[in-house]
C-alpha positions as a Markdown table, in Angstrom:
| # | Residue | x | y | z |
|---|---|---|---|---|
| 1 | Unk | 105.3 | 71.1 | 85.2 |
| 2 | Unk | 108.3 | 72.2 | 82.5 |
| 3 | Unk | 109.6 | 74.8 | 84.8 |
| 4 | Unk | 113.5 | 75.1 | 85.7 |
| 5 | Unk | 114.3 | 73.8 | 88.9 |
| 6 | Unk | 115.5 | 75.5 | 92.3 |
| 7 | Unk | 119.0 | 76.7 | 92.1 |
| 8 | Unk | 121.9 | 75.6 | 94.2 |
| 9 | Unk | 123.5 | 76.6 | 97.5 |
| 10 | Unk | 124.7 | 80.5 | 97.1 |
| 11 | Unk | 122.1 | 81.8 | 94.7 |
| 12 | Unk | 119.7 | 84.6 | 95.6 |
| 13 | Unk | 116.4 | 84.3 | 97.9 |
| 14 | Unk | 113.3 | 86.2 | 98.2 |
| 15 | Unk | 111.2 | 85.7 | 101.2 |
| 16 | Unk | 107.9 | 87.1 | 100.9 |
| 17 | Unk | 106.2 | 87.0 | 104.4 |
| 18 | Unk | 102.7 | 87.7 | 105.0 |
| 19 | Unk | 102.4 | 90.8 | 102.8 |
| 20 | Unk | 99.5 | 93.2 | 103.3 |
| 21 | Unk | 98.0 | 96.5 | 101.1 |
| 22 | Unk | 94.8 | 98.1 | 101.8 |
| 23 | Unk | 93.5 | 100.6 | 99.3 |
| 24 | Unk | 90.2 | 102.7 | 100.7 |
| 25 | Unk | 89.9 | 100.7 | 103.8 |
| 26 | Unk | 89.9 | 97.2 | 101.9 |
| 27 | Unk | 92.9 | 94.6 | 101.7 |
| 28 | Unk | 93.4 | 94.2 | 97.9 |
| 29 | Unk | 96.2 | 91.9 | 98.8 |
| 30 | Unk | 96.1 | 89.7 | 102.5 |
| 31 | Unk | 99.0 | 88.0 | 104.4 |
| 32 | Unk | 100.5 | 86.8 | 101.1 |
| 33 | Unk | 103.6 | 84.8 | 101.5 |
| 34 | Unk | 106.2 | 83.0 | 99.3 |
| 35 | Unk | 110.2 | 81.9 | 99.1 |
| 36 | Unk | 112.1 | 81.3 | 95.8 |
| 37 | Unk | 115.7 | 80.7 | 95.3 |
| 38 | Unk | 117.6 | 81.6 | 92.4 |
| 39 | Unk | 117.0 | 79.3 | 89.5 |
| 40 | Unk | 112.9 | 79.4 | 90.0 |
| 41 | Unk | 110.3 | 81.2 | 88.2 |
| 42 | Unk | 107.3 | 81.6 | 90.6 |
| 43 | Unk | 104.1 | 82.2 | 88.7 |
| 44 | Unk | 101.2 | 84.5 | 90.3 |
| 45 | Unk | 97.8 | 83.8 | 88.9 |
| 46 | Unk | 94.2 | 84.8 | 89.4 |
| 47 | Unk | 91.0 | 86.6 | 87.9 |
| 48 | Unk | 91.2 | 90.3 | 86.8 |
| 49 | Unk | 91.1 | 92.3 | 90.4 |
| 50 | Unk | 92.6 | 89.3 | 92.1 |
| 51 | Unk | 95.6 | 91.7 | 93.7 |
| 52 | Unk | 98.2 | 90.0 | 91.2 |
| 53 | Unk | 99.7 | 93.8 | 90.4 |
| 54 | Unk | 99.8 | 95.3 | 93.3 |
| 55 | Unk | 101.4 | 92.2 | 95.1 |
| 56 | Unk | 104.0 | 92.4 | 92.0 |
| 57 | Unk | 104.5 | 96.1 | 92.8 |
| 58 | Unk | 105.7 | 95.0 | 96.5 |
| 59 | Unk | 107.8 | 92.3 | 95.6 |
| 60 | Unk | 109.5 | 94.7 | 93.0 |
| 61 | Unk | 109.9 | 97.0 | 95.7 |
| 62 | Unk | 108.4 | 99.5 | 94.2 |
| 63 | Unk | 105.7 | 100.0 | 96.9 |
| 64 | Unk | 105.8 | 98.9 | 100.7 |
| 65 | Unk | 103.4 | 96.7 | 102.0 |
| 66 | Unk | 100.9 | 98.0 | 104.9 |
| 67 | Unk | 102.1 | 94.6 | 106.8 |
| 68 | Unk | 104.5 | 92.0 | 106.2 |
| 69 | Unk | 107.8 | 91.9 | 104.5 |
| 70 | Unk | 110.0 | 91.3 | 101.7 |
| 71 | Unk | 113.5 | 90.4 | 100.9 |
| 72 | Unk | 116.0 | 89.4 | 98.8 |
| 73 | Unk | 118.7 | 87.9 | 100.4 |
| 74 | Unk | 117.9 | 88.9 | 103.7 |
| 75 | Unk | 117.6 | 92.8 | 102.9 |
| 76 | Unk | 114.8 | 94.6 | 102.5 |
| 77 | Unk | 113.7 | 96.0 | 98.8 |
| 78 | Unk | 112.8 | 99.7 | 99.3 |
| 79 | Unk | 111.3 | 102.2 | 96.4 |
| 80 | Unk | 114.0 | 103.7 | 94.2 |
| 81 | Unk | 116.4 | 101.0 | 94.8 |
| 82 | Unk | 116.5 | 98.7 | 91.8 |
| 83 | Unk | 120.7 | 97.9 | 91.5 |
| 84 | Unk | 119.2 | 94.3 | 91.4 |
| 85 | Unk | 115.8 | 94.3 | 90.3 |
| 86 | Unk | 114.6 | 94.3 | 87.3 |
| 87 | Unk | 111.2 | 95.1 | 86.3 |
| 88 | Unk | 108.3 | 94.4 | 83.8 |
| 89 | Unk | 105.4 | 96.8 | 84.1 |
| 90 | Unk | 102.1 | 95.6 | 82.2 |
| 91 | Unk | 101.9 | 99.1 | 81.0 |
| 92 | Unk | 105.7 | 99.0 | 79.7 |
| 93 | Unk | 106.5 | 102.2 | 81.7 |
| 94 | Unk | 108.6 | 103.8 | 78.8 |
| 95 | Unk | 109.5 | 106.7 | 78.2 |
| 96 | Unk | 107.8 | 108.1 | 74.9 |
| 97 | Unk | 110.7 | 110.7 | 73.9 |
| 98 | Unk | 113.5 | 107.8 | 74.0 |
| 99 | Unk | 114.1 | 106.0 | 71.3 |
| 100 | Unk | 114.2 | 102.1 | 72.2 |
| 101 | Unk | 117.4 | 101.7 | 72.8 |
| 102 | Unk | 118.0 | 104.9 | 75.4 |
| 103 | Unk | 115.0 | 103.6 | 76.9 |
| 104 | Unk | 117.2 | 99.8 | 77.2 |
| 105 | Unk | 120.4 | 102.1 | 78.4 |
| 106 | Unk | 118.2 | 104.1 | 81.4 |
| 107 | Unk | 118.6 | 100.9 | 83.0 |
| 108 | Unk | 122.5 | 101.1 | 83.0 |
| 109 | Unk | 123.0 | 104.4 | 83.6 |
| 110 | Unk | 123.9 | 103.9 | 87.6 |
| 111 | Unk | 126.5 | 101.6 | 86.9 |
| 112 | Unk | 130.0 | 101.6 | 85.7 |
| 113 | Unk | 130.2 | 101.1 | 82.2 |
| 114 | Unk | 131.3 | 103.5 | 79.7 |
| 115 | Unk | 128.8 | 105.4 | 76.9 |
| 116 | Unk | 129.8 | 102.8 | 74.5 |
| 117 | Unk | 129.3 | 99.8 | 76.8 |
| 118 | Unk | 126.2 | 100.9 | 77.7 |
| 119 | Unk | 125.1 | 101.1 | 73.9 |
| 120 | Unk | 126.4 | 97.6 | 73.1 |
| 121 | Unk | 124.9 | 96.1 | 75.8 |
| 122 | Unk | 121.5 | 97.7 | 75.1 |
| 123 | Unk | 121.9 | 96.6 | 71.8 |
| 124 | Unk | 122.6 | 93.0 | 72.3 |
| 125 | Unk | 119.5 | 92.9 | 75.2 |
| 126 | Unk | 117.0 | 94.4 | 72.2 |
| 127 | Unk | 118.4 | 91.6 | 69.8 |
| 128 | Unk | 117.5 | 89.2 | 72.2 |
| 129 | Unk | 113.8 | 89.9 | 72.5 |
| 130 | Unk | 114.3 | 90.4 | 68.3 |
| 131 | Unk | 114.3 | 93.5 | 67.8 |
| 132 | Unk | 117.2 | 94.5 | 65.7 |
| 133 | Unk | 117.2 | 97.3 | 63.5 |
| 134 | Unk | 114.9 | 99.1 | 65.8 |
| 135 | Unk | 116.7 | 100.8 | 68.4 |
| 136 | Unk | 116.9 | 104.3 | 66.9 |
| 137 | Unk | 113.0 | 104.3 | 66.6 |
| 138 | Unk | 111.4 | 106.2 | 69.0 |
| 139 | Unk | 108.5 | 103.9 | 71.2 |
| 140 | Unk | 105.8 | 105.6 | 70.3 |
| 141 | Unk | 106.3 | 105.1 | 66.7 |
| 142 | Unk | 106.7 | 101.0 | 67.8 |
| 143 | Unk | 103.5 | 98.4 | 68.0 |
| 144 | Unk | 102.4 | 97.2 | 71.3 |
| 145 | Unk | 104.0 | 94.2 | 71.2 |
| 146 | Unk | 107.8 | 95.6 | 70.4 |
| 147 | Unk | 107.2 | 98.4 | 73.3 |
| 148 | Unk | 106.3 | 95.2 | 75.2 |
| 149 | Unk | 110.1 | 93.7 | 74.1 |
| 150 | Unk | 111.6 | 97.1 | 74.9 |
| 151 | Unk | 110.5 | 96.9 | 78.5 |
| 152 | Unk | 111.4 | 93.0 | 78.7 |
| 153 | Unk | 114.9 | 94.0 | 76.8 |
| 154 | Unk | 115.4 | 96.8 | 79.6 |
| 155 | Unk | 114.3 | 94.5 | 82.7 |
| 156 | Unk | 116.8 | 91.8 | 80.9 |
| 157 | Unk | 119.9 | 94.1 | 79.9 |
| 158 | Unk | 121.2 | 94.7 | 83.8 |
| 159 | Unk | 121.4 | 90.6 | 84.5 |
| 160 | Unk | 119.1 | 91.6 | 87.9 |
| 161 | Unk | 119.1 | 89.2 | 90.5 |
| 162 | Unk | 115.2 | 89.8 | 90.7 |
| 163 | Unk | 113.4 | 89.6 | 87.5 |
| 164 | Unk | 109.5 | 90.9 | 88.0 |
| 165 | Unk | 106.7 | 90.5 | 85.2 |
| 166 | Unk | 103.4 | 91.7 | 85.0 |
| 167 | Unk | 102.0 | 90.3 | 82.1 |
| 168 | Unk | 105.3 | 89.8 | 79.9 |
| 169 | Unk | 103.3 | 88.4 | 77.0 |
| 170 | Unk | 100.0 | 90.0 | 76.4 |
| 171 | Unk | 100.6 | 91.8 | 73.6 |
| 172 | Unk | 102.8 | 88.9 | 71.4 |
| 173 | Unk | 101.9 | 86.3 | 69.0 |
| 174 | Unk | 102.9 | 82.5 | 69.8 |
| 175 | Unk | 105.9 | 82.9 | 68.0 |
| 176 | Unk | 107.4 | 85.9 | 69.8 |
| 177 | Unk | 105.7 | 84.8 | 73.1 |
| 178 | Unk | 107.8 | 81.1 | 72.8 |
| 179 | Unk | 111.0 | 83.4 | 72.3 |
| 180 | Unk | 110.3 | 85.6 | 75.3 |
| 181 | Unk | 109.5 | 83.1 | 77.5 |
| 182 | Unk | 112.8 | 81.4 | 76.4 |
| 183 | Unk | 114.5 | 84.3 | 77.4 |
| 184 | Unk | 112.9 | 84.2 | 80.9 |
| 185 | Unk | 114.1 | 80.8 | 81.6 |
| 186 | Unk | 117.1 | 81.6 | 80.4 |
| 187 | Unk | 117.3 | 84.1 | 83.2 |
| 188 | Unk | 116.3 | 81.6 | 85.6 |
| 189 | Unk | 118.9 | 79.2 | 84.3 |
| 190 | Unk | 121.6 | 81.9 | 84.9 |
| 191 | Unk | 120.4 | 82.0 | 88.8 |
| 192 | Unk | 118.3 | 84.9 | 88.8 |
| 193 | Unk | 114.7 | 84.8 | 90.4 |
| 194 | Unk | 112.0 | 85.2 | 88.0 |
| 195 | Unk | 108.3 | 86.3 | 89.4 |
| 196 | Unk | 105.9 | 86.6 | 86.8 |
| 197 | Unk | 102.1 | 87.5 | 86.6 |
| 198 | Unk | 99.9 | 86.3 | 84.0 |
| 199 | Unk | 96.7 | 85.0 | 82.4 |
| 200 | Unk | 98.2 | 82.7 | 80.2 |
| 201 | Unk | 98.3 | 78.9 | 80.6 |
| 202 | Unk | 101.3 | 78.8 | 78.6 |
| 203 | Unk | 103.7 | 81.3 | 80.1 |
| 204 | Unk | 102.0 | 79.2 | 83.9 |
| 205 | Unk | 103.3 | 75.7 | 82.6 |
| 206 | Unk | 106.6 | 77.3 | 82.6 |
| 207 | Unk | 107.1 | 78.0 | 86.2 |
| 208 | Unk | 108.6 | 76.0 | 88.8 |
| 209 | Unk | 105.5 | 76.6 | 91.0 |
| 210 | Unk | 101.9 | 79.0 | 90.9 |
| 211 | Unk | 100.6 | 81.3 | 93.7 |
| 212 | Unk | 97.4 | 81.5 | 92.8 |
| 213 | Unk | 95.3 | 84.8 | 94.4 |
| 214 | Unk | 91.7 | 85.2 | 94.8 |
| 215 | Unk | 90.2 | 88.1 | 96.2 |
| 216 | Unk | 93.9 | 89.1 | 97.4 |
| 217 | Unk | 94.6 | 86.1 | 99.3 |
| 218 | Unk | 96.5 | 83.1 | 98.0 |
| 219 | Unk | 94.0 | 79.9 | 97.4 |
């Protein structure tokens, strides 16, 4: 595969351990496990209903598992913590009164840079998913595809340790989807820890390795 590589000694690791959800009496993801170091992008694959979202949701930390585990760098990732996290819903999870680039700054807004900071670096983070010129548009006046970069450009302006995907590409053409996926590695190459969900054999050639799920348990 064309993936990057592990990282070195002192980068960031996520240890998924035998990770657990039942919805209405039915495990829609069972005993799922996985490690990556900083420097790897881990794909997750499988058939529509496989579990692929919900297992993205714990590993984001943005749900707890019924059973089983997960953290990065030997803490646990709990809901409403996401200093080092950063995430990609595959429904963009915008807000629809923000223009793009307040919805890029939300993502800033705990830390300790300055108004103007904050601007410049949302900025920069919406140029890099190529979409200059737009900030000042609200998102629901934007295409599918550029609220798609708005989320990417959010989950990519804080430099998370974590970066989680569902579905990053869906709504791109080749072009734009070769430029995002640049971008990812690019992450990756920087030392953070990419996880991304998808359909697409394209964005899967990229990764360092697949979890592939069926029925909610990895093949």
């Amino acid at each position: 595969m064309t993936g990057v590589g592990a990282g070195g000694a002192g980068r960031s690791v996520l240890t998924v351990e035998d990770v657990r959800v039942v919805r209405d009496g039915r495990a829609v993801v069972d005993q799922v496990g996985f490690a990556a170091r900083g420097g790897e992008i881990v794909g997750i694959a499988g058939p529509s209903g496989s579990g692929k979202t919900t297992l993205l949701a714990v590993v984001a930390g943005l749900s707890r598992p019924d059973t089983g585990s997960v953290l990065l760098d030997g803490a646990p990732l709990t809901p409403g913590d996401h200093r080092h996290v950063g995430v990609i819903l595959q429904g963009y999870g915008l807000v629809p009164v923000l223009t793009a680039l307040e919805n890029v700054e939300v993502a800033l807004q705990h830390g300790e840079l300055g108004s103007a900071e904050v601007a410049a670096a949302a900025r920069a983070s919406l140029s890099r998913v190529l979409l200059d010129g737009l900030g000042d548009r609200l998102v629901d006046r934007l295409s599918g595809g550029q609220q798609q970069r708005v989320a990417v450009a959010r989950a990519l302006v804080a430099r998370p340790r974590l970066l989680v995907a569902d579905e990053p590409t869906s709504e791109l053409d080749e072009a734009t989807r070769d430029h995002v996926l640049g971008e990812l590695r690019g992450e990756a190459a920087r030392g953070a820890i990419v996880v991304v969900a998808s359909h697409d054999p394209a964005v899967l050639e990229q990764c360092s390795r697949t979890v592939r799920l069926v029925a909610g348990r990895a093949a």
